[in-house]
C-alpha positions in Angstrom: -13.4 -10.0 -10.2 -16.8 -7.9 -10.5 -15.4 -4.9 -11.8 -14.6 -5.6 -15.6 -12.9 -2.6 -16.9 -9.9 -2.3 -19.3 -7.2 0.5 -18.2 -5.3 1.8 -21.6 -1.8 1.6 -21.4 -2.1 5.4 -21.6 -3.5 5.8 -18.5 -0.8 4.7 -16.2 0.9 7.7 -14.6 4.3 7.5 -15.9 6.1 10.3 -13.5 4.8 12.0 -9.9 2.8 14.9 -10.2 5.2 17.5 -9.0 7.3 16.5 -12.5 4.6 17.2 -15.1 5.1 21.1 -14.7 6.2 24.2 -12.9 4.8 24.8 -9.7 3.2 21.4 -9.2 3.6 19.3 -5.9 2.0 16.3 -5.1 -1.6 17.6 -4.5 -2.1 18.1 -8.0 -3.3 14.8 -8.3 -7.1 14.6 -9.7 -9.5 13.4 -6.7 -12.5 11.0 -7.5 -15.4 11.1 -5.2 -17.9 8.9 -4.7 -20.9 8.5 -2.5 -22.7 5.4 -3.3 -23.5 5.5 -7.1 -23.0 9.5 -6.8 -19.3 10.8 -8.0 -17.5 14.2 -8.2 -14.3 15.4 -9.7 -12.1 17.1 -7.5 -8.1 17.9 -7.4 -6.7 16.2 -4.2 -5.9 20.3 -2.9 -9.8 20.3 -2.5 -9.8 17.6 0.3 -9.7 19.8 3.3 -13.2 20.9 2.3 -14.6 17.7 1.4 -14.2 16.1 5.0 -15.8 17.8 8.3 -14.6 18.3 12.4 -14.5 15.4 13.7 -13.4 12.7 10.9 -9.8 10.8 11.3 -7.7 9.6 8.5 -5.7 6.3 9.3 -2.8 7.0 7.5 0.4 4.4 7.5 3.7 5.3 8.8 5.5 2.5 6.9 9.0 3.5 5.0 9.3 2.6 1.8 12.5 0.8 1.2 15.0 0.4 -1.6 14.2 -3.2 -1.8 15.1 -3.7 -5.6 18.3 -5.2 -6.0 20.5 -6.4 -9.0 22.4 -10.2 -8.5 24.0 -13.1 -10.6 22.6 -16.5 -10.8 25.9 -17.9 -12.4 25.7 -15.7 -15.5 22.5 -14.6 -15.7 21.5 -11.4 -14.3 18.0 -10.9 -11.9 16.9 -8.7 -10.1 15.8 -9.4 -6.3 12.8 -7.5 -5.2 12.9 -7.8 -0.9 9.2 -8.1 0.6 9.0 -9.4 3.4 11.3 -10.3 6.7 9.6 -13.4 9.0 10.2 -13.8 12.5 13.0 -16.8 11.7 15.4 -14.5 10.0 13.7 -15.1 6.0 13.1 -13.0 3.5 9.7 -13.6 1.3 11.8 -12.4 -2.0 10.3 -12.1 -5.9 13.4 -12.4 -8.2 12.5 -10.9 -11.8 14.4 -10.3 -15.1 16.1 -7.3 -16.3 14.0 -5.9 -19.2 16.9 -4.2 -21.0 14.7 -1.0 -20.5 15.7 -0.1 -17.1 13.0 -2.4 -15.5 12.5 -5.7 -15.0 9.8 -8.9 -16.4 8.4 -11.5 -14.2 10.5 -14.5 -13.6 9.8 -18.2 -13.1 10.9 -18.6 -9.1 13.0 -20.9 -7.6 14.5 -23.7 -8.0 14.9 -24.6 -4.1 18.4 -24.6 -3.6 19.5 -21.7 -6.2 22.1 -19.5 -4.9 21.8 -15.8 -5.8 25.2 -13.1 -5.4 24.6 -10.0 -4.3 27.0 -6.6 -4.1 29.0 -6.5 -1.0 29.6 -10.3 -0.6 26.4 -11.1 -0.3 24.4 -14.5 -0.9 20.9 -15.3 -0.9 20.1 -18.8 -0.9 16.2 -19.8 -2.1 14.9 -22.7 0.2 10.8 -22.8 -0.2 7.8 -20.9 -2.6 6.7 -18.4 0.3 2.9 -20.4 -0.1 1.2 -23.2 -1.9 -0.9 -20.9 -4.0 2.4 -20.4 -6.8 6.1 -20.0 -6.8 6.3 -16.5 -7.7 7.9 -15.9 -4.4 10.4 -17.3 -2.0 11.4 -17.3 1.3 15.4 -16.9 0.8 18.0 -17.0 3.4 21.0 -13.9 3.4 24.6 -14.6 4.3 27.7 -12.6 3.9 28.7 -8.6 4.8 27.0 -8.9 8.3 27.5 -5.6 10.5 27.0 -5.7 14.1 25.2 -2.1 14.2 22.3 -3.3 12.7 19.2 -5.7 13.5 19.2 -7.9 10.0 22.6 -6.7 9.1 22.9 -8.0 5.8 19.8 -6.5 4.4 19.9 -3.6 5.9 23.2 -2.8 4.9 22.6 -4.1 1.3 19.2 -1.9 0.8 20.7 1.1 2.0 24.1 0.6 0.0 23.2 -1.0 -3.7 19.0 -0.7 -3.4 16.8 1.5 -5.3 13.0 1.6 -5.0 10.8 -0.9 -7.0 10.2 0.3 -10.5 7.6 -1.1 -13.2 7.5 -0.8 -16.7 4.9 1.8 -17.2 6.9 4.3 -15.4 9.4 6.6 -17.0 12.3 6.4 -15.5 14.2 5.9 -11.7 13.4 8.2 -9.3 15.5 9.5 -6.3 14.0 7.5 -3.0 12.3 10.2 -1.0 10.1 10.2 -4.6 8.6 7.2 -2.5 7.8 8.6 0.9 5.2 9.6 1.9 4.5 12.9 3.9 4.0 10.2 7.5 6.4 8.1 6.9 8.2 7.4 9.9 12.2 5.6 10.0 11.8 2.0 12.1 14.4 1.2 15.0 14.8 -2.4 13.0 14.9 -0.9 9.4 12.5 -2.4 8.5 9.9 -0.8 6.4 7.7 -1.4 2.3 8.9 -3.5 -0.5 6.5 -1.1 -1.9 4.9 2.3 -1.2 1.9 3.0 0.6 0.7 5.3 -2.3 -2.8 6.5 -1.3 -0.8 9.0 0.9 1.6 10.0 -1.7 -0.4 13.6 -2.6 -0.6 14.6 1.0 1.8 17.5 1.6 3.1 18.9 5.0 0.5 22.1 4.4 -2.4 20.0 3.2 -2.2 18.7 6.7 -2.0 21.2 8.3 -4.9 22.8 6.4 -6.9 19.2 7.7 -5.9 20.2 11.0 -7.1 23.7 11.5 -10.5 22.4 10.3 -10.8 19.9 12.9 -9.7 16.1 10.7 -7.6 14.5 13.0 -4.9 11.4 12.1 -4.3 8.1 13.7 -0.9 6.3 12.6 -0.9 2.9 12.3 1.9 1.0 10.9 1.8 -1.7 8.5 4.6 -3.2 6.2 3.8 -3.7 2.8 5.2 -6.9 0.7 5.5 -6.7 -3.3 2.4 -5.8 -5.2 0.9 -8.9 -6.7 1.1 -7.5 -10.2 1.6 -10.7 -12.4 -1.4 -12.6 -11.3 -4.8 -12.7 -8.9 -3.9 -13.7 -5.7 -5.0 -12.3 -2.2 -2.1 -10.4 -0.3 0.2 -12.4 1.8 0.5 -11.9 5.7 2.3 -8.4 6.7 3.8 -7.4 9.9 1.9 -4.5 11.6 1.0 -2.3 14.5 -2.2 -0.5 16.1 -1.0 1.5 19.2 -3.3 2.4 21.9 -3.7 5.6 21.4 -5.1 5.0 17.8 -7.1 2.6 19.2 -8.5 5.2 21.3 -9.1 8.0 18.7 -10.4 5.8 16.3 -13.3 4.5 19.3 -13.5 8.2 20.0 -14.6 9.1 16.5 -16.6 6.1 16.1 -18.5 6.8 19.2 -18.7 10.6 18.3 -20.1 12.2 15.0 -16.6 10.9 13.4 -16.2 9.0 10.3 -13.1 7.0 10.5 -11.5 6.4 6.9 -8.3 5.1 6.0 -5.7 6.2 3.7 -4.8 3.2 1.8 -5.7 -0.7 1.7 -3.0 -1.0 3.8 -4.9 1.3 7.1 -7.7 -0.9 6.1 -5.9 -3.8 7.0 -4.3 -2.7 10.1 -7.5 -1.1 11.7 -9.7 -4.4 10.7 -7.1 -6.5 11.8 -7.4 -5.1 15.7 -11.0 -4.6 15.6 -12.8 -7.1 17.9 -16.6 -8.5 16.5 -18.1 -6.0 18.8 -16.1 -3.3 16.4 -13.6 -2.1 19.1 -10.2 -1.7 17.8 -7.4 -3.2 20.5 -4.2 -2.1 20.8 -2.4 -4.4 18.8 0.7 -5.8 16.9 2.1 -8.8 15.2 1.5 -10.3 11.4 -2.0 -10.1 10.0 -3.4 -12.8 7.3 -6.8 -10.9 6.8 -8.4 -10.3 3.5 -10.9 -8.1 3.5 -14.0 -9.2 1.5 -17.2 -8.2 0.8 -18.7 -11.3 2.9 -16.3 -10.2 6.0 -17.6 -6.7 5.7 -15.7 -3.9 7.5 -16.1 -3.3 11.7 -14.7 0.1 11.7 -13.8 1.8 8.3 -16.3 4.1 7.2 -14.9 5.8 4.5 -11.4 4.6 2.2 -9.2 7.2 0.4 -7.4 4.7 -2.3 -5.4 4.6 -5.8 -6.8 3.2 -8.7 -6.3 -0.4 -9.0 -6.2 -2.9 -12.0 -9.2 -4.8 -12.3 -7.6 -8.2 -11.1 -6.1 -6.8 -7.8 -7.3 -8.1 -5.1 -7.9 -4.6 -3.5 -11.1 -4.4 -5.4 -12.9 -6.9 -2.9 -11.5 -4.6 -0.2 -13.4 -1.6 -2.3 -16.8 -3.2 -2.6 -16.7 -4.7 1.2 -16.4 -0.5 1.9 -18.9 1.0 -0.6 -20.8 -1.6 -2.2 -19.9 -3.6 -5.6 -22.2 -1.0 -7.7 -20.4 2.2 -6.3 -17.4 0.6 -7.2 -18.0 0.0 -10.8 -20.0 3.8 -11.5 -16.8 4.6 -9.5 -14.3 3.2 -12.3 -16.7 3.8 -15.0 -15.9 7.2 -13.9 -12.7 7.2 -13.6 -11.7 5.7 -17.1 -14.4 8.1 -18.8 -12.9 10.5 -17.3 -9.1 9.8 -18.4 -7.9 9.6 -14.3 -4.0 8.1 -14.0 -3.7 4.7 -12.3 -0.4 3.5 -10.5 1.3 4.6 -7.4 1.8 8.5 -8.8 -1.6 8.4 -10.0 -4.8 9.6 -9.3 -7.1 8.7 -6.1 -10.0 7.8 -5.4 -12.0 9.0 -1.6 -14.7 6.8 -0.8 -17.2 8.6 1.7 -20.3 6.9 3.0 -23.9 7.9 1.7 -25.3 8.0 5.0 -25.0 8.5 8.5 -21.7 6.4 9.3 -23.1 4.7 12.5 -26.0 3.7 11.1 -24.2 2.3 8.3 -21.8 0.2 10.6 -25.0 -0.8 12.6 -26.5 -2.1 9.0 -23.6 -3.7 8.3 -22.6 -5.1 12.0 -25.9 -4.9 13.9 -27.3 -8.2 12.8 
């Protein structure tokens, strides 16, 4: 990885903003700006005045899901973190350790065969690592405690009956659910939804947008399901289920064709919006499972501008970063960021990304041969 930074332990944003004192909501988050090299310190309340008429946020309308849940393999205790549901019925599943501190520690995976009980009668059998790249997950199948009312009865009944949201150590204690929706998240026909949140929309609140609105910003939803967060070791994200409708397609080629900047709230918009742009930089209505990793030699079609989290220097999000601003922005950016004491993690800081230039002459330098 190009950036080389060390984040204390310190800096990891143990509780969400609106808990570290009276009168705080989520928009008390510090905001990092950077324009190339150039950066500012702003509070994320200040981002209404930092974009123009005319720009669109992509922001994710993914659910987060209570997709942590505690089982028995014999004796033993895990804990089954749900990511990921493929088109055969599967679950892409990372089972971890209780910690004995209310959080869990990674887990060898497997082996093939292992049978895991869940609440309710349920059992989830291991068959296959999800990849060849490492075992740390599984594709699992469920059986037991099936409903009729639902799509993927099992699951659905088990996440909304004995799940709880994904928690890591660096964070202080369980939070209620709705601590891990965001302001656009949207409830699926399916139920389906995250393993994990889409965070970089966390510190929008209902009147932050509608302060972006009366200034002219408009939004495109798009919809992408997030899988668990490769925390334990470098490895690029594994294929996720999402959906560009047409009429995001169409205001994001309206703003790209118009004075516009189009940036994306979250890695995850990144990934949707790429993933239904054609080489000539049109985004397509579109829908299915995307396997694209965005790199700094794929380049971006579309995004102009990325409003992100702070991630850990191994994550493969970085690449995503420097494909978007350049590999020196990124590291003044973090530089920055950790002389400046910013909180990493999902109820952390963020970090907006805006171009240095005119945007379409940046996509033509970047796309135009």
């Amino acid at each position: 990885m190009t950036v080389a930074v060390r984040v204390p332990e310190e800096l990891s944003a143990r509780v969400p903003a609106e808990q570290r004192g009276p009168g705080l909501d989520r928009d008390a988050v510090r905001l990092l700006v950077s324009r190339g090299t150039e950066v500012s310190h702003h509070v994320f309340a200040e981002l209404p005045r930092l974009l123009r008429a005319g720009d669109l946020l992509v922001v994710n309308t993914s659910p987060t899901l209570a997709a942590a849940v505690d089982g028995w393999i014999g004796h033993a205790r895990v804990v089954v973190h749900f990511s990921t549901r493929g088109d055969d019925g599967r679950w892409a599943v990372e089972l971890r350790e209780p910690d004995g501190k209310g959080t869990t520690r990674a887990r060898a995976g497997g082996p093939a065969g292992v049978e895991v009980r869940l609440p309710g009668g349920v059992r989830l059998v291991l068959e296959e690592p999800l990849s060849g790249r490492g075992e740390r997950l599984w594709r699992g199948r469920v059986a037991g405690a099936s409903r009729p009312e639902t799509p993927d009865p099992g699951v659905a009944v088990l996440l909304r009956e004995h799940g709880r949201p994904i928690r890591y150590s660096y964070t202080e204690r369980d939070q209620p659910l709705s601590v891990y929706q965001t302001v656009f998240s949207l409830p699926t026909e399916d139920g389906t939804g995250s393993a994990e949140m889409p965070s970089a929309a966390r510190p929008f609140t209902a009147r932050l947008v509608a302060q972006l609105v009366s200034r002219g910003v408009q939004f495109a939803p798009i919809t992408l399901h997030t899988g668990v967060a490769s925390a334990e070791v470098q490895e690029p994200p594994y294929p996720e289920r999402f959906a560009v409708s047409e009429t995001s397609a169409r205001l994001i080629n309206a703003a790209r064709a118009g004075d516009g900047r189009v940036i994306a709230v979250g890695t995850t918009a990144v990934r949707a919006v790429e993933s239904a742009a054609g080489d000539d930089g049109v985004v397509r209505a579109r829908a299915g499972w995307t396997d694209l990793v965005v790199t700094p030699e794929r380049g971006v079609r579309v995004v102009d501008g990325l409003l992100t989290g702070l991630h850990e220097p191994e994550a493969s999000h970085l690449l995503m970063l420097e494909a978007v601003a350049g590999q020196a922005a990124v590291g003044r950016s973090y530089e920055e960021a950790l002389r400046g004491l910013y909180l990493w993690h999902e109820f952390g800081d963020v970090h907006l990304i805006l171009p240095e230039e005119d945007p379409h002459a940046a996509r033509c330098s970047r796309n135009c041969g």
